[in-house]
C-alpha positions in Angstrom: -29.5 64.6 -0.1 -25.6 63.5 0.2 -26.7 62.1 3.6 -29.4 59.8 1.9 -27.3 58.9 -1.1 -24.3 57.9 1.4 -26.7 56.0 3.8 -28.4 53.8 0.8 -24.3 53.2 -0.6 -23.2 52.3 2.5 -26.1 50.1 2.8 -25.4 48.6 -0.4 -21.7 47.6 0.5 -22.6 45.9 3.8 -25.2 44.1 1.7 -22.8 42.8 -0.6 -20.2 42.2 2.2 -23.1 39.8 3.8 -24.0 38.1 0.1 -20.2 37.4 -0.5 -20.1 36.0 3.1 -23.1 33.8 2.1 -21.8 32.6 -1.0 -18.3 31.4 0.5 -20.1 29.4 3.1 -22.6 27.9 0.8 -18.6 27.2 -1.5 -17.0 25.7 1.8 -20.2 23.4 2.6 -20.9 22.0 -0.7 -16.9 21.1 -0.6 -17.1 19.5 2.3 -20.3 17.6 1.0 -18.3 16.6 -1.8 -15.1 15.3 0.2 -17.9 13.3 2.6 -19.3 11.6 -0.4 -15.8 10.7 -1.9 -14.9 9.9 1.4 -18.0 7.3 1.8 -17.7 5.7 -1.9 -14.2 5.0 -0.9 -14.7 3.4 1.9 -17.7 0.9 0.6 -15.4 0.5 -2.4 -12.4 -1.0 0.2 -15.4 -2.8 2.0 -16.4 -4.5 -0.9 -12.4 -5.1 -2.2 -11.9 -6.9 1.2 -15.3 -8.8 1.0 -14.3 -10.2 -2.5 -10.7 -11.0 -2.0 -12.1 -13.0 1.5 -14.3 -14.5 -0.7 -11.9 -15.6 -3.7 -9.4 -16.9 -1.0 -12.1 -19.1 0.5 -13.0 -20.4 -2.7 -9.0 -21.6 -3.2 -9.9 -24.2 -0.2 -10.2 -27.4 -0.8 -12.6 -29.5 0.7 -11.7 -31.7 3.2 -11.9 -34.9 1.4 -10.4 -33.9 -1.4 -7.3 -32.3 0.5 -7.2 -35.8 2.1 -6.9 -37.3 -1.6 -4.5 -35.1 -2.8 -2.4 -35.6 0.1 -2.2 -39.1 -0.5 -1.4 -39.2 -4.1 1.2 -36.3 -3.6 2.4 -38.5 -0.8 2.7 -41.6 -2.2 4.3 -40.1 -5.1 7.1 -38.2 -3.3 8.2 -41.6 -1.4 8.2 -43.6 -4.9 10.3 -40.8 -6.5 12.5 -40.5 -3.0 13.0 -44.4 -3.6 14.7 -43.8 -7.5 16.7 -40.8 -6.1 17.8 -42.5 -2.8 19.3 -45.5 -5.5 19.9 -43.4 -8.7 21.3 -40.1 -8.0 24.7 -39.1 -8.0 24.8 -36.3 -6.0 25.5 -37.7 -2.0 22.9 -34.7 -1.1 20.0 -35.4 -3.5 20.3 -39.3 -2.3 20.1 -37.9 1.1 17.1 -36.0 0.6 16.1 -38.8 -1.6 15.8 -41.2 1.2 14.5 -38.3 3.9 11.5 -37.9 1.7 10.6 -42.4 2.1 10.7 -42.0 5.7 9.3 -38.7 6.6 6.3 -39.2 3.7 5.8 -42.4 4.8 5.4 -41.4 8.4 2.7 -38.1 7.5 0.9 -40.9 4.6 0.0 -43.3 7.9 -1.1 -40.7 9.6 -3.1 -39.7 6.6 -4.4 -42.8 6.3 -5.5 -43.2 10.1 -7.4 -40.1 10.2 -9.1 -40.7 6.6 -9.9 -44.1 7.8 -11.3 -42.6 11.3 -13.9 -40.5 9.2 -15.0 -43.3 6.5 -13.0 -41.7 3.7 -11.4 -43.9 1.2 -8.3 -42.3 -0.2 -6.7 -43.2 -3.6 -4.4 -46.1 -3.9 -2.9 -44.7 -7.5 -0.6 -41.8 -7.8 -2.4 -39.7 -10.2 -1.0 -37.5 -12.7 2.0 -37.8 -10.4 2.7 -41.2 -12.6 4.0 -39.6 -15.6 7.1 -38.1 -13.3 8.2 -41.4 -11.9 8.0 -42.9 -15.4 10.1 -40.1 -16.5 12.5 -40.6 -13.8 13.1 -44.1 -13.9 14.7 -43.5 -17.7 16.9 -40.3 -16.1 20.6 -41.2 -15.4 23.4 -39.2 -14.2 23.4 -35.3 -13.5 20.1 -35.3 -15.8 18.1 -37.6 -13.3 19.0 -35.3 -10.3 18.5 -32.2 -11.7 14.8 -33.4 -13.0 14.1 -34.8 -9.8 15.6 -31.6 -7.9 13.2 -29.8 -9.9 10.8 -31.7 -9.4 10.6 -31.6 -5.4 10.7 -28.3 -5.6 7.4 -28.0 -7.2 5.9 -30.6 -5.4 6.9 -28.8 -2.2 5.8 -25.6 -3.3 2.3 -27.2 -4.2 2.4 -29.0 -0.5 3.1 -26.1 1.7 0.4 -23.9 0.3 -2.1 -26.4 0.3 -1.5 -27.4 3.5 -1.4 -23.9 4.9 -4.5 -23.5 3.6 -5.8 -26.2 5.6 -4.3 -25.1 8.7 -6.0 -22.0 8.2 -9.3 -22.4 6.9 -9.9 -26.2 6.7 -13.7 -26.9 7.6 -12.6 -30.3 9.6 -10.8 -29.6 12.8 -9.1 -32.6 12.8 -8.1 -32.0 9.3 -6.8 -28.6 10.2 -4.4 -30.0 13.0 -3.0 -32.6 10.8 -2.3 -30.3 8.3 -0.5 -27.8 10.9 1.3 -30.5 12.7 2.5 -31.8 9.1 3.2 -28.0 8.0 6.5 -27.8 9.7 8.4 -30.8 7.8 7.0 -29.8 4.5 8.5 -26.5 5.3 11.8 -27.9 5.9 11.9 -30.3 3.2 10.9 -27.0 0.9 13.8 -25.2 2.2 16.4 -28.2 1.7 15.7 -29.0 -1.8 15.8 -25.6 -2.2 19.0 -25.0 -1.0 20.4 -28.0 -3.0 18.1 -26.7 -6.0 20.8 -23.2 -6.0 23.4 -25.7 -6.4 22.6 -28.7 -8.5 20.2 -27.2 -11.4 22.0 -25.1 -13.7 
């Protein structure tokens, strides 16, 4: 009888050994279920985060045409306003810079103007909203005018680099794209002296 009662306990334990064993499997698999799914809701959740922010930065493009416009109001502004600093400023750097921006504008407007012409485009004649900062100007004297125009180009730089970077990045016109990347360069430059003169004039 102690024989049978200590066959059926021992069966007992192994049984239990085996359920246990069971169980923590069944634990371990569901886990790793779990961590798959987090895993996979993660990574459509970054899929879709890099699909929208593709698409919002798309959206920030300009058309063609109206980069074109732009350009040319922004343009035609920046050698008006380089004409009253290269005559009205006092600082010898901000007249330099002044008269850099009527030569190099000038140059990247005709070549504007050649390719808009080239694809049937008729750009603006006007300066835009730009008008209200050359009326502005032309009442500045002194340290006032070159700090408001110093301020001034820096903005309008700002304004021109990342639009034309986004042209010579994602500009639907090939031949818009290279003239924007070709022009890139100087607007960098001229970003990076009025900046520079910007840290020293504009207090």
């Amino acid at each position: 009888m102690k024989l049978v009662l200590t066959l059926i306990a021992f069966s007992l334990a192994v049984f239990g050994l085996a359920a246990c064993g069971s169980t923590a499997v069944n634990v371990n698999s569901t886990a790793n279920s779990g961590r798959n799914a987090a895993n996979s809701v993660a990574n459509t959740a970054g899929s879709a985060a890099n699909t929208m922010s593709n698409a919002a930065s798309a959206l920030t493009v300009d058309s063609p045409d109206d980069f074109m416009a732009t350009a040319a109001r922004s343009g035609m502004a920046e050698v008006e306003l380089g004409k009253l600093a290269a005559q009205k400023a006092t600082d010898p750097e901000v007249k330099k810079f002044g008269q850099m921006m009527v030569t190099e504008h000038t140059a990247a407007n005709n070549e504007l103007k050649a390719l808009a012409g080239k694809k049937n485009v008729t750009l603006p004649t006007d300066v835009g909203n730009h008008q209200s900062d050359l009326d502005g100007l032309k009442n500045a004297t002194g340290t006032d005018f070159d700090q408001t125009y110093v301020k001034l180009m820096v903005n309008a730089h700002e304004n021109d680099v990342e639009a034309f970077q986004a042209q010579a990045d994602k500009s639907a016109d090939p031949e818009v794209k290279a003239f924007a990347a070709k022009t890139l360069p100087t607007l960098k430059k001229h970003l990076e002296s009025i900046q520079n003169i910007s840290a020293r004039v504009v207090k």
